[in-house]
TORNU-67989 format. One record per residue (C-alpha): residue in one letter; x, y, z. Coordinates in Angstrom, 3 decimals, m for minus. Example, Ala and Ser with C-alpha at 12.3 -4.5 7.8 and 13.67 -1.06 7.14 Angstrom:
BEGIN
<atom><type>A</type><xx>12.300</xx><yy>m4.500</yy><zz>7.800</zz></atom>
<atom><type>S</type><xx>13.670</xx><yy>m1.060</yy><zz>7.140</zz></atom>
//
This chain:
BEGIN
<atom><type>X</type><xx>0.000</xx><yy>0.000</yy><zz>0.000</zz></atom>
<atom><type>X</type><xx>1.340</xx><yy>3.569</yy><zz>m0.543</zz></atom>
<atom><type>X</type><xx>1.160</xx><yy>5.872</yy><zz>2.206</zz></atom>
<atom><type>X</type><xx>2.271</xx><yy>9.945</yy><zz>2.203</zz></atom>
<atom><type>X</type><xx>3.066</xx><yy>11.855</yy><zz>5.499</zz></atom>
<atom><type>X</type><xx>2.396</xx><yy>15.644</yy><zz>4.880</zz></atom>
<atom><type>X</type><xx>4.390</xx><yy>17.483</yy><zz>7.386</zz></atom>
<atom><type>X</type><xx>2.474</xx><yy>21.037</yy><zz>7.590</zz></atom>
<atom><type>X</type><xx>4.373</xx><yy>22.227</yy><zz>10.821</zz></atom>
<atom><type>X</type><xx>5.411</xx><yy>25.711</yy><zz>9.966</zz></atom>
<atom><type>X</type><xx>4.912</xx><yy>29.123</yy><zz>11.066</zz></atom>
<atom><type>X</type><xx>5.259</xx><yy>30.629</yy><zz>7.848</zz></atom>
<atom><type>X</type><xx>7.857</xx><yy>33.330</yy><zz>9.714</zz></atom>
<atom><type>X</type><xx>9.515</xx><yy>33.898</yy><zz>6.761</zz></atom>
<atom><type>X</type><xx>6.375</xx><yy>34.976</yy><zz>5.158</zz></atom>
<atom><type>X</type><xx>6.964</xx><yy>37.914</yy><zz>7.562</zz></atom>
<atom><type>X</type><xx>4.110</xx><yy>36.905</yy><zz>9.183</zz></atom>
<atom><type>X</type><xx>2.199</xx><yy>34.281</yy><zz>11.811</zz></atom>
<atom><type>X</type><xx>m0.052</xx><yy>32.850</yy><zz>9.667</zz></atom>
<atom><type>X</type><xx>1.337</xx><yy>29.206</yy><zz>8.586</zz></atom>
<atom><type>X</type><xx>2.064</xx><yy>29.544</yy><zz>4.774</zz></atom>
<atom><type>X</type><xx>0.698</xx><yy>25.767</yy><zz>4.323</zz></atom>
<atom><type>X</type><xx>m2.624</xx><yy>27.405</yy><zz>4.472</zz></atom>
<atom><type>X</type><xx>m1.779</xx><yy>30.668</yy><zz>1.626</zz></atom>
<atom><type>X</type><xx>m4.011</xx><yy>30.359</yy><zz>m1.252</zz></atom>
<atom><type>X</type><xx>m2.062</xx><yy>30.146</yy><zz>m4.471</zz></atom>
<atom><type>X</type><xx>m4.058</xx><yy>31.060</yy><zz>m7.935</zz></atom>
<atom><type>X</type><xx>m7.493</xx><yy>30.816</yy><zz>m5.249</zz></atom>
<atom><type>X</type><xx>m6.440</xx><yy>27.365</yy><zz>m3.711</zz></atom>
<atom><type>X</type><xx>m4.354</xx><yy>26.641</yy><zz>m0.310</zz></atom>
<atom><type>X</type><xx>m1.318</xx><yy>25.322</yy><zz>m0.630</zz></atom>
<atom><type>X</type><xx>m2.284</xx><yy>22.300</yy><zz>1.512</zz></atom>
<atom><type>X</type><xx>m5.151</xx><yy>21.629</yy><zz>m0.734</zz></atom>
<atom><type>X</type><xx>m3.090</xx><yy>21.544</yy><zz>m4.004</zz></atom>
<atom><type>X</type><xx>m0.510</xx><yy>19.243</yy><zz>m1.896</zz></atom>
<atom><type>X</type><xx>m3.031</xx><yy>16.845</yy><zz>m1.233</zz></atom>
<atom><type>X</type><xx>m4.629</xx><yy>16.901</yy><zz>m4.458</zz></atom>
<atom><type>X</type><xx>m0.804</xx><yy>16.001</yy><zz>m5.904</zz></atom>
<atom><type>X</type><xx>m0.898</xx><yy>12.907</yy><zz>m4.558</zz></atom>
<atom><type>X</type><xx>m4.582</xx><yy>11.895</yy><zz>m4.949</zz></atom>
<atom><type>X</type><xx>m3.967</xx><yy>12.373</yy><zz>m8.877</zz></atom>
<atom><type>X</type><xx>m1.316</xx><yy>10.062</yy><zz>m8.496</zz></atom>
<atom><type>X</type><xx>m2.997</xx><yy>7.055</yy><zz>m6.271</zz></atom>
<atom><type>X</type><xx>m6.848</xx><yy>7.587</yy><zz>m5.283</zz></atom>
<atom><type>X</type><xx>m6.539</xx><yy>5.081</yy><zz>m2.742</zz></atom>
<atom><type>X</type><xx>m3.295</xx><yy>6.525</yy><zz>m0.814</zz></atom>
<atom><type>X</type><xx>m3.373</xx><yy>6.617</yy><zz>2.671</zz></atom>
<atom><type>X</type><xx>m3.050</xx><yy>10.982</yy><zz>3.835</zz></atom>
<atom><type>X</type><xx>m1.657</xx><yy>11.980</yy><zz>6.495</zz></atom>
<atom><type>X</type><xx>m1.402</xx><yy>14.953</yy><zz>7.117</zz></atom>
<atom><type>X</type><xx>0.588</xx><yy>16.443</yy><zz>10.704</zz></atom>
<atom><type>X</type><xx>m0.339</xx><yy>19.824</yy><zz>11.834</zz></atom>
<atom><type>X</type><xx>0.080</xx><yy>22.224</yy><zz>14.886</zz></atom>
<atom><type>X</type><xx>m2.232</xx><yy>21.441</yy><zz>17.316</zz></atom>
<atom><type>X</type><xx>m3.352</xx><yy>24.737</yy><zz>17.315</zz></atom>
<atom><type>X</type><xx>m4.446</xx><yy>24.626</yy><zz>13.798</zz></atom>
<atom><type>X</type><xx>m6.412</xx><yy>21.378</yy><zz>13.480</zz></atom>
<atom><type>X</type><xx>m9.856</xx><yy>22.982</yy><zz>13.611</zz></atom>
<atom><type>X</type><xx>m8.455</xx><yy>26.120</yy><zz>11.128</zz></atom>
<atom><type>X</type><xx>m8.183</xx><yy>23.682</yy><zz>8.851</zz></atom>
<atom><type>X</type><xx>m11.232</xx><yy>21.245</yy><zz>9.612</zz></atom>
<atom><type>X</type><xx>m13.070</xx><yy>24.578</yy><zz>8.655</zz></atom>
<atom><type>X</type><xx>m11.063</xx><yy>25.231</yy><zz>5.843</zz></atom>
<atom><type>X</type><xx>m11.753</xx><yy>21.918</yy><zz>4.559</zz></atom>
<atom><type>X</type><xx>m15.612</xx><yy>22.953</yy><zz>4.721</zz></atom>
<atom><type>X</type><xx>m15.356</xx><yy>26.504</yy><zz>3.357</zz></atom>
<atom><type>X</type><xx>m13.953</xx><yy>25.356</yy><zz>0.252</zz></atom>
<atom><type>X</type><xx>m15.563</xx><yy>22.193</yy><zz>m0.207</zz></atom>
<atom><type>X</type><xx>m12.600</xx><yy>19.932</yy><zz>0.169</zz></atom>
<atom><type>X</type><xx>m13.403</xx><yy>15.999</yy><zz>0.308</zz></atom>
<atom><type>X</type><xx>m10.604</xx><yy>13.868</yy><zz>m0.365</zz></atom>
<atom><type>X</type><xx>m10.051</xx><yy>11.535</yy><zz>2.873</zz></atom>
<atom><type>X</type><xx>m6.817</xx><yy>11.741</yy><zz>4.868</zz></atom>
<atom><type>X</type><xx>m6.308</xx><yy>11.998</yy><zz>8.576</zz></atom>
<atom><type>X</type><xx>m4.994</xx><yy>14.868</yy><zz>10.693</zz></atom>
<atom><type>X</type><xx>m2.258</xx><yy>13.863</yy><zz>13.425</zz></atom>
<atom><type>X</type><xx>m0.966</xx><yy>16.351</yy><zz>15.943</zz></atom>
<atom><type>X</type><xx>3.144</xx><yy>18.025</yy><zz>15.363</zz></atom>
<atom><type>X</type><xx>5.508</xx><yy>17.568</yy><zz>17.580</zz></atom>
<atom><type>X</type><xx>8.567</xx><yy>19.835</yy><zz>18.668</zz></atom>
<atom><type>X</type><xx>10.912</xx><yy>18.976</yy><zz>15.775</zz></atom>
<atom><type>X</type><xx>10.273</xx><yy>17.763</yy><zz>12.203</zz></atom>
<atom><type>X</type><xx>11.771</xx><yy>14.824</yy><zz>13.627</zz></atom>
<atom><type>X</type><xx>8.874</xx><yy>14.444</yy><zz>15.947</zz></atom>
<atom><type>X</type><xx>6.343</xx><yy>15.419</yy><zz>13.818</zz></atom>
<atom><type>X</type><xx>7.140</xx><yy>12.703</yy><zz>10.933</zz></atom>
<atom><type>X</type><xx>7.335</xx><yy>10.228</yy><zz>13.635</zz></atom>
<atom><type>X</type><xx>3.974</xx><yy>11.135</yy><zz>14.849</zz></atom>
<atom><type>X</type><xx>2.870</xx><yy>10.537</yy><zz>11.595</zz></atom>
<atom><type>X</type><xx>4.052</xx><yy>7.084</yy><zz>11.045</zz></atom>
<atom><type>X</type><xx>2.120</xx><yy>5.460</yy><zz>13.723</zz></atom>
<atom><type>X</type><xx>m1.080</xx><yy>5.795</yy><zz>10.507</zz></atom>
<atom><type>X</type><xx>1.372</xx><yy>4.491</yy><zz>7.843</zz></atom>
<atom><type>X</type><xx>0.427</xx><yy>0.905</yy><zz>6.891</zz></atom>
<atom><type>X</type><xx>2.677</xx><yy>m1.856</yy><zz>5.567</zz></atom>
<atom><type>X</type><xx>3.796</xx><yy>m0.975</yy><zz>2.018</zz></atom>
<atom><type>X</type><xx>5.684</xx><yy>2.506</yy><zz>1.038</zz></atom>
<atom><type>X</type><xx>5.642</xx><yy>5.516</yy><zz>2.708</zz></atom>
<atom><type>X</type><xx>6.760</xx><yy>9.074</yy><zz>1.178</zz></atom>
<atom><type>X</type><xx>7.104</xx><yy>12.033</yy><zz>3.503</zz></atom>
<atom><type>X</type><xx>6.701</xx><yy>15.313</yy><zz>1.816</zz></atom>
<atom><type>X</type><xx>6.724</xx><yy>18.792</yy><zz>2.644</zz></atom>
<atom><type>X</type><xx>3.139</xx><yy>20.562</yy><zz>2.554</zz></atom>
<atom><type>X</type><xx>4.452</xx><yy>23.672</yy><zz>0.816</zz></atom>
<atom><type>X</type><xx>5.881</xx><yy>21.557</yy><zz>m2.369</zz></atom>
<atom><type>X</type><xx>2.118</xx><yy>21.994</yy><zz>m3.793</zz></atom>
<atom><type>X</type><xx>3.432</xx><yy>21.446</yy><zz>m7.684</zz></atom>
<atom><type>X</type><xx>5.464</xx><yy>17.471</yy><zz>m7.515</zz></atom>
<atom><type>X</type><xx>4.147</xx><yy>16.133</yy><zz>m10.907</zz></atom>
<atom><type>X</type><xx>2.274</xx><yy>12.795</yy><zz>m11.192</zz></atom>
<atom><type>X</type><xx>5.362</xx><yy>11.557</yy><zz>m12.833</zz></atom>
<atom><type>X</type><xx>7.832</xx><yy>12.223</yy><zz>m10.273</zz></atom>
<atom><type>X</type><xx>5.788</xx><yy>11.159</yy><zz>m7.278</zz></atom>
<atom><type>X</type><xx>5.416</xx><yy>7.765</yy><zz>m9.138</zz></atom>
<atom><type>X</type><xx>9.157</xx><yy>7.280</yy><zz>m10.372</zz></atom>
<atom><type>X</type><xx>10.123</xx><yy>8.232</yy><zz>m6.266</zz></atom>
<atom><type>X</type><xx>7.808</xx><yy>5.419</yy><zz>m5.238</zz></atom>
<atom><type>X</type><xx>8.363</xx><yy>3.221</yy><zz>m8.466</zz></atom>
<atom><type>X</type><xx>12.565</xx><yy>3.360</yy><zz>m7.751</zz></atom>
<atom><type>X</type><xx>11.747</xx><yy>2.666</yy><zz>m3.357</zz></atom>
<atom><type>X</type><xx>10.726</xx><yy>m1.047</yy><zz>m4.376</zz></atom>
<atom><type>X</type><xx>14.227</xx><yy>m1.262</yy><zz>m5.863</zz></atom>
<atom><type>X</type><xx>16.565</xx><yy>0.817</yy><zz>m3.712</zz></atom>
<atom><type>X</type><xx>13.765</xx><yy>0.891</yy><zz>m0.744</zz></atom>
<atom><type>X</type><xx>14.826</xx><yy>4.828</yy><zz>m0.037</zz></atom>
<atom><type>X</type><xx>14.931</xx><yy>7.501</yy><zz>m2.576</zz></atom>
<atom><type>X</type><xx>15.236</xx><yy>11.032</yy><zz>m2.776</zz></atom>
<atom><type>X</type><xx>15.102</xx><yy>13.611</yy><zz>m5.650</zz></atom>
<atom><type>X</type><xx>17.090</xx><yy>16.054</yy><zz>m6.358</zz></atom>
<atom><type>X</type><xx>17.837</xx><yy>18.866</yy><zz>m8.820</zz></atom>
<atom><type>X</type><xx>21.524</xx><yy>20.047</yy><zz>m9.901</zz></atom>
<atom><type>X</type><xx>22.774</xx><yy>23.417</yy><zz>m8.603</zz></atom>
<atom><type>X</type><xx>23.194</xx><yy>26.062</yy><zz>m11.135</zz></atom>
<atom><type>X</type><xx>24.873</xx><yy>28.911</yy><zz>m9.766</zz></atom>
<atom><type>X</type><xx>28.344</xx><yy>29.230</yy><zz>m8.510</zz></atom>
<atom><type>X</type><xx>29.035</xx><yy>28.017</yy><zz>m5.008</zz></atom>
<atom><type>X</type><xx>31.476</xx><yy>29.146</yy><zz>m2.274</zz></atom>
<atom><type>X</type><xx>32.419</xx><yy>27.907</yy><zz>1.034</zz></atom>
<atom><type>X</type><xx>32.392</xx><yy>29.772</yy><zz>4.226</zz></atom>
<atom><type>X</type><xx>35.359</xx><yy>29.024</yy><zz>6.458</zz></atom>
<atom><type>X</type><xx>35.622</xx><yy>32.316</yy><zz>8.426</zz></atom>
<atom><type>X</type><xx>34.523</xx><yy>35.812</yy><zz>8.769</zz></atom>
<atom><type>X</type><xx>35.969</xx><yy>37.196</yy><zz>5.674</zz></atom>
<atom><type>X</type><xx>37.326</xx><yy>33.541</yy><zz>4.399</zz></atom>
<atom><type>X</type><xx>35.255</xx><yy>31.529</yy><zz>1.327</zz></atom>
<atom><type>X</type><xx>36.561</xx><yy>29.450</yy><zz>m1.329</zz></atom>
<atom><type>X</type><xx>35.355</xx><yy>28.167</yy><zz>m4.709</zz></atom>
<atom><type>X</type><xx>33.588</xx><yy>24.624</yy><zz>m4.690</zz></atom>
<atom><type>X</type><xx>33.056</xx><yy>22.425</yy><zz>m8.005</zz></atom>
<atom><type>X</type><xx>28.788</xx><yy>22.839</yy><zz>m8.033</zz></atom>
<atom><type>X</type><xx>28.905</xx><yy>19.531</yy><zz>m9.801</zz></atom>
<atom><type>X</type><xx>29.264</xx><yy>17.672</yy><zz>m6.723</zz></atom>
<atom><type>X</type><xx>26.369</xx><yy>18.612</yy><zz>m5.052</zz></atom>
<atom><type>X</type><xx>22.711</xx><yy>18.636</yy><zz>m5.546</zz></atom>
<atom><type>X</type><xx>19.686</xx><yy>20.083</yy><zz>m3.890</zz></atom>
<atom><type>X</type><xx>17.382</xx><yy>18.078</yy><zz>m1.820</zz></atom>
<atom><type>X</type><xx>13.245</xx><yy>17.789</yy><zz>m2.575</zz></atom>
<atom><type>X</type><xx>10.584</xx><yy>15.315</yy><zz>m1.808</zz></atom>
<atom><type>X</type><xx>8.558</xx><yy>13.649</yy><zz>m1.676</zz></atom>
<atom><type>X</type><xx>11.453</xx><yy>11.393</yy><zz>m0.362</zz></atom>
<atom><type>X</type><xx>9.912</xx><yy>7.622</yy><zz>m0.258</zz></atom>
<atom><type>X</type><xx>10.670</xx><yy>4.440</yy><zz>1.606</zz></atom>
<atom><type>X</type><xx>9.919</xx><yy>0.858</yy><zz>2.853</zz></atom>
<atom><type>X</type><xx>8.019</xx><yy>1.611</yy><zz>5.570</zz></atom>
<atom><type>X</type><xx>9.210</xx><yy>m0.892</yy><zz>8.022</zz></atom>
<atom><type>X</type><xx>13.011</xx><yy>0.933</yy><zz>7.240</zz></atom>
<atom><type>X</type><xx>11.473</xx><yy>4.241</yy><zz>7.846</zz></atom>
<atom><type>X</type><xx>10.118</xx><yy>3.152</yy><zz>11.263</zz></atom>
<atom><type>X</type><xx>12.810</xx><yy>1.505</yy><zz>12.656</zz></atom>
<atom><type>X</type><xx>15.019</xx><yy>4.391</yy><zz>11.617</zz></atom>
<atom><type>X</type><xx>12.993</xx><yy>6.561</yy><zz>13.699</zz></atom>
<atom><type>X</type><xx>13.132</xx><yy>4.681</yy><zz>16.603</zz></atom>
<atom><type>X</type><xx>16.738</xx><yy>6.392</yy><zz>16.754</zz></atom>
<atom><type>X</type><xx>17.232</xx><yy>9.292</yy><zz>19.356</zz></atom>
<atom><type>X</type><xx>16.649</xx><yy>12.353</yy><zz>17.550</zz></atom>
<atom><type>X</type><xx>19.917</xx><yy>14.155</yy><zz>16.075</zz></atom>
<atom><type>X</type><xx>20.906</xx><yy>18.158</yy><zz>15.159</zz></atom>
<atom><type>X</type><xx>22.372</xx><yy>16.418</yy><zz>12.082</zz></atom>
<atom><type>X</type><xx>18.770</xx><yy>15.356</yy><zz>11.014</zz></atom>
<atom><type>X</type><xx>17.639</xx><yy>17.435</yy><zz>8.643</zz></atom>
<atom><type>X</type><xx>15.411</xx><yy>15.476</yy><zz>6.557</zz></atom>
<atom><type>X</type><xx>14.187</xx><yy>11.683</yy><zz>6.245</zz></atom>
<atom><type>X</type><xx>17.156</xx><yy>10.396</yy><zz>4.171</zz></atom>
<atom><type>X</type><xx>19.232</xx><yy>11.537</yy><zz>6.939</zz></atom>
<atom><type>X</type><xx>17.424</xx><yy>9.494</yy><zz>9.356</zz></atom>
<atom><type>X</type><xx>17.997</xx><yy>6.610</yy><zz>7.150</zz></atom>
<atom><type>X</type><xx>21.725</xx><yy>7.046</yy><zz>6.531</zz></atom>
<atom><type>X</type><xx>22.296</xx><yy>7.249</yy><zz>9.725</zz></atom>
<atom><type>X</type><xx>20.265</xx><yy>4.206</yy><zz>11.020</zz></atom>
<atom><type>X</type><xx>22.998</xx><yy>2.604</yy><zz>7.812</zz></atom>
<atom><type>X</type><xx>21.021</xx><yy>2.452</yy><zz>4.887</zz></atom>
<atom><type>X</type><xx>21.885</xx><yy>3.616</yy><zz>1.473</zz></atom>
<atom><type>X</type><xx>19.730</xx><yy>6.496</yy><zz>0.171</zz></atom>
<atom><type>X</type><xx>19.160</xx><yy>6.575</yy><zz>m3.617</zz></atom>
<atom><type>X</type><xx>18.903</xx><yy>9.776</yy><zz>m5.529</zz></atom>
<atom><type>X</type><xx>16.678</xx><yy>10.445</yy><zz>m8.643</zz></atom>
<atom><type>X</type><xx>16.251</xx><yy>13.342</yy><zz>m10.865</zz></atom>
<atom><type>X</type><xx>13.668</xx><yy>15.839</yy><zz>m9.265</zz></atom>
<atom><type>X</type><xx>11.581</xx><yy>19.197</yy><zz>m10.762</zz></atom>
<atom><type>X</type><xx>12.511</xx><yy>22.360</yy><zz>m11.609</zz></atom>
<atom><type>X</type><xx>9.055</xx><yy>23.209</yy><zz>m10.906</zz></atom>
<atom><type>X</type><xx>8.727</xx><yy>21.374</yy><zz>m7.377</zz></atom>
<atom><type>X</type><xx>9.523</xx><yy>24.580</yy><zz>m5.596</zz></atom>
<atom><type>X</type><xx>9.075</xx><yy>24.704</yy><zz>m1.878</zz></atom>
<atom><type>X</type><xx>7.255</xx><yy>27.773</yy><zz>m1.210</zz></atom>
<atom><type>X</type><xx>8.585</xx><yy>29.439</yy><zz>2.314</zz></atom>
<atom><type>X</type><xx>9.522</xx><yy>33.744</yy><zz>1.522</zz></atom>
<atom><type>X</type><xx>6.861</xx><yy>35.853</yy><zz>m0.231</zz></atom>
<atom><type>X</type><xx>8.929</xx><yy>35.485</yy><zz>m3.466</zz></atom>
<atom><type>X</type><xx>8.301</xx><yy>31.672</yy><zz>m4.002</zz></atom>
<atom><type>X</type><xx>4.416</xx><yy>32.765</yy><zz>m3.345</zz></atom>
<atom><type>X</type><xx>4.780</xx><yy>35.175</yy><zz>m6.548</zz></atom>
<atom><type>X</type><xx>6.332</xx><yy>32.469</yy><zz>m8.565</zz></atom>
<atom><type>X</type><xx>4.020</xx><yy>29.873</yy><zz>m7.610</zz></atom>
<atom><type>X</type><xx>0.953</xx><yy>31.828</yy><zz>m8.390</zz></atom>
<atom><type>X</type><xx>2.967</xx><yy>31.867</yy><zz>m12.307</zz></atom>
<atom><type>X</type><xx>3.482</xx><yy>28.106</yy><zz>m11.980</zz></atom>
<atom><type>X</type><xx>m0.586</xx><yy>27.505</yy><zz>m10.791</zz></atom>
<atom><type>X</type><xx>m1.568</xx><yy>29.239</yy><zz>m13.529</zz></atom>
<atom><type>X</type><xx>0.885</xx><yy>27.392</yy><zz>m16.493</zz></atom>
<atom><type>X</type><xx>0.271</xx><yy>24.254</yy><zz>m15.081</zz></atom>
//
């Protein structure tokens, strides 16, 4: 069975505001809606879960009314960390495959959600990513950088997908400053992490600028 954890935790500070940007209407529709809806047109029968601040469950139970929003999934309750929060959500995921994907990534294609779960029954954890494009330097001091060959590094999206039984017993792990996503967790429970080529267009929407440029993607698409 395939499963998706929607981690909805933020504050949307970066916004320069309180309101949590998961819940920003893009081209008329919240974010959250349109991430749902990504993975619905992939798998109608998908297990949802999405993990939200307490303190915004019932925002979005109404919001789910006002705008006439049907498609089943189940709310569980954020923790502290991201950490927490994902792991909250696994106690829902059933046997099969589980991707865990950020609720302001509103735009992952059908395609890429199913190559991400199509390559986890091979390499059983997988992760897209895009190449880097610009120039890159590294810090080393106050007024110290050097130049670093882009080509060896990538940038990270999800959804990022998994066996579920790995992704559960990785999370049984103490939780680490070094975990920054799920393929961390799994690398450092000792399993490989496979990479595979992600979107251009799978932006993840957190400053007011990635709101402008979604609103142009919403209305391409």
């Amino acid at each position: 069975m395939n499963n998706v954890i929607i981690v909805a935790g933020g504050k949307g500070l970066r916004m320069g505001g309180d309101f949590p940007k998961q819940f920003i209407a893009v081209d008329s529709i919240p974010i959250l809606i349109r991430t749902i809806d990504s993975f619905y047109n992939f798998d109608n029968r998908i297990k949802i879960i999405v993990v939200l601040p307490e303190s915004y469950i019932e925002h979005w139970q109404r919001m789910c009314k006002g705008y006439g929003f049907s498609i089943k999934h189940d709310v569980v309750e954020g923790g502290e960390t991201r950490f927490d929060s994902v792991k909250n959500g696994l106690s829902l995921v059933e046997e099969g495959w589980v991707a865990v994907h950020d609720a302001v990534r509103p735009f992952a294609s059908k395609q890429l959600i199913g190559e991400c779960f199509h390559q986890a029954t091979i390499h059983q954890a997988v992760i897209p990513v895009i190449e880097v494009v610009d120039s890159m330097r590294e810090i080393s001091g106050e007024n110290e950088s050097r130049i670093v060959d882009r080509a060896n590094f990538h940038l990270v999206q999800t959804p990022q997908v998994f066996e579920s039984g790995l992704l559960k017993k990785a999370y049984e792990q103490p939780y680490n400053n070094s975990f920054t996503d799920d393929a961390s967790v799994v690398e450092a429970y000792g399993h490989r992490v496979h990479l595979v080529q992600g979107e251009r267009n799978n932006i993840k929407i957190t400053t007011p600028f990635d709101l402008t440029l979604a609103d142009v993607i919403a209305k391409i698409k």
